[in-house]
C-alpha positions in Angstrom: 2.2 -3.0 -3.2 4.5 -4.8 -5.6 7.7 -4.3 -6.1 10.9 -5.1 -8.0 13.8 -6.4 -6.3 15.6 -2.5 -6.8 12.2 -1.0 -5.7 12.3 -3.3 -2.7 15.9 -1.9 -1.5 14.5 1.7 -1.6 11.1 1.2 0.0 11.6 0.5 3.3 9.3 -0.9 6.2 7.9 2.3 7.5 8.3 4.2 4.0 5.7 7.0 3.8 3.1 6.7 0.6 0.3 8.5 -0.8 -2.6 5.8 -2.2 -4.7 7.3 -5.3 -7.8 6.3 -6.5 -9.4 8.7 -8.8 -9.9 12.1 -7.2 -9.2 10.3 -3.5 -5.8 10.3 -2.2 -4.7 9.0 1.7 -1.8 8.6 3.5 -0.1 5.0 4.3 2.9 3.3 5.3 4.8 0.4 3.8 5.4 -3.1 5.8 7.8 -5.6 5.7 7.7 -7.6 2.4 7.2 -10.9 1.6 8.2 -13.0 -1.6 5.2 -14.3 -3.6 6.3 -16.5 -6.7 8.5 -14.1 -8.1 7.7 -10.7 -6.6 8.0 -9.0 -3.7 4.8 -7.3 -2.4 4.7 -5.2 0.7 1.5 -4.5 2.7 0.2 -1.0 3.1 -1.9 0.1 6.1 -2.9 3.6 7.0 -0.6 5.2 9.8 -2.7 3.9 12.7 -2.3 0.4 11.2 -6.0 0.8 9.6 -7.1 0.3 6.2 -5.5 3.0 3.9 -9.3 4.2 2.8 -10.8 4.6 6.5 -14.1 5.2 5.8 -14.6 6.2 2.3 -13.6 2.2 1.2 -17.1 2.1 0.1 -16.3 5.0 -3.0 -13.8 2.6 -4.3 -14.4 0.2 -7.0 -15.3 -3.3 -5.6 -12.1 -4.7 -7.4 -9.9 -2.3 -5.4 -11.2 -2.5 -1.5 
């Protein structure tokens, strides 16, 4: 997830978030973020540490998994 430098002071490591994709919706949980050029982008893993999309991944578009 990217965020802004604001964004990045409210969304902790450990901050609870809902990914959307059309009508699918699953739980995750921020990381720590890293600086790329001149964002800040924070990983997102499903609470077990998994991929967010478990196993529906395939019902996203291809440019999304």
């Amino acid at each position: 997830m990217t965020l802004t430098g604001t964004q990045a002071e409210l969304v902790t490591p450990g901050t609870e978030v809902r990914i959307q994709s059309g009508d699918l919706t699953w739980p995750g949980v921020t990381g720590e973020p890293t600086k790329r050029d001149d964002v800040l982008v924070a990983p997102v893993t499903a609470p077990d540490g998994g991929l967010p999309c478990a196993d529906a991944c395939d019902r996203l578009p291809s440019r999304r998994r």
